[in-house]
C-alpha positions in Angstrom: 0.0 0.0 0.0 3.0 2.5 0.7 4.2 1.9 -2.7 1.1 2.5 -4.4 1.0 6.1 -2.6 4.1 7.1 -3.3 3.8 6.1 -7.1 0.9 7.8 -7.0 2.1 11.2 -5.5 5.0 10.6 -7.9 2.6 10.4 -10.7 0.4 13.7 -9.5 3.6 15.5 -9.1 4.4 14.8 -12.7 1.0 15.9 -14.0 1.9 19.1 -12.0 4.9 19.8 -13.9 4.2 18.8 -17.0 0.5 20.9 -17.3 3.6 23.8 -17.3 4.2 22.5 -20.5 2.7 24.1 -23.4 2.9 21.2 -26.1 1.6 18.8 -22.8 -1.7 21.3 -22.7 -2.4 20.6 -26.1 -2.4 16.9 -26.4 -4.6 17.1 -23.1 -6.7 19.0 -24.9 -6.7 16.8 -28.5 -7.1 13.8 -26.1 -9.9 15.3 -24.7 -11.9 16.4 -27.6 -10.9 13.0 -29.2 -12.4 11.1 -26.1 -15.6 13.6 -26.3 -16.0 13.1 -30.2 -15.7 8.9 -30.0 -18.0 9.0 -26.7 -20.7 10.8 -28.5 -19.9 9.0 -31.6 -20.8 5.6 -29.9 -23.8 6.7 -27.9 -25.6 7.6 -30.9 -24.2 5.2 -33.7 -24.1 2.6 -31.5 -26.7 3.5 -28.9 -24.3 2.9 -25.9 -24.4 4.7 -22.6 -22.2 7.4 -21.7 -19.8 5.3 -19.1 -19.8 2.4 -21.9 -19.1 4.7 -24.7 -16.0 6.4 -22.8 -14.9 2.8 -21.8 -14.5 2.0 -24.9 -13.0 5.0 -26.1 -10.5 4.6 -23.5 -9.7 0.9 -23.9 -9.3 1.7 -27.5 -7.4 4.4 -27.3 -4.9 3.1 -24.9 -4.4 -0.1 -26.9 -6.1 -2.3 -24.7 -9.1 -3.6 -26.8 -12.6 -4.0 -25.3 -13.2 -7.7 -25.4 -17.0 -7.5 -25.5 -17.9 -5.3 -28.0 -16.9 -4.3 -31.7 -19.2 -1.4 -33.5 -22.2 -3.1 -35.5 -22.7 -0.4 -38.2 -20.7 -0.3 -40.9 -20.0 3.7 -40.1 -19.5 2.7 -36.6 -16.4 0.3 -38.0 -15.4 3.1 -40.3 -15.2 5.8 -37.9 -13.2 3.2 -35.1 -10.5 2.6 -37.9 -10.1 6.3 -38.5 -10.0 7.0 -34.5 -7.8 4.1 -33.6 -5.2 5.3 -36.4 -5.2 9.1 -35.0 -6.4 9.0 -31.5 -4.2 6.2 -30.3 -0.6 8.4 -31.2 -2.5 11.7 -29.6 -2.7 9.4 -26.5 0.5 7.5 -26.4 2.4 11.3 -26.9 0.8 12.2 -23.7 1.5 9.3 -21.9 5.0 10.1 -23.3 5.3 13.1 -21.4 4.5 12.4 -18.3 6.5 9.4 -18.7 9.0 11.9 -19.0 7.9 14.3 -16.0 8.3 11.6 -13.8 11.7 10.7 -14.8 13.1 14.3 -14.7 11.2 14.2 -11.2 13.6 11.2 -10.1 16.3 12.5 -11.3 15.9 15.5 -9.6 15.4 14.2 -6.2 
């Protein structure tokens, strides 16, 4: 339990510093508007609910897959290729970055 607190104040503390960053800002912001966009996307293409829409959004996003579910309309399939191809680099960049922060953190200490 210890160590999951202090990995987790490590990890705040690197979200503190690396919101300084501009270029970090933006990708929050693109990963934002991409996690909106699908979320939306999927509760009315594919008449899921909000929290099952942004599940899958995430799990997509991050690479993980959602093991349960695959979109039924042929848009739907369309619009998960074209989201997987751009939102997955948006969200590995920022992952990237406080990657990064936390690092620089470490080595600072």
């Amino acid at each position: 339990m210890i160590s999951f607190i202090l990995t987790l104040k490590r990890l705040l503390k690197a979200l503190w510093h690396s919101f300084k960053l501009k270029n970090f800002q933006v990708l929050f912001v693109l990963v934002l508007v991409v996690l909106l966009s699908g979320t939306l996307f999927y509760m009315k293409q594919e008449g899921l609910s909000v929290l099952d829409s942004l599940y899958f959004c995430i799990a997509t996003l991050s690479t993980v897959g959602h093991p349960n579910f695959t979109p039924q309309t042929a848009l739907g399939k369309v619009f998960t290729m074209i989201y997987i191809v751009g939102g997955t680099g948006l969200f590995i960049s920022l992952i990237g970055y406080l990657a990064y922060a936390m690092i620089k953190e470490t080595k600072n200490n």
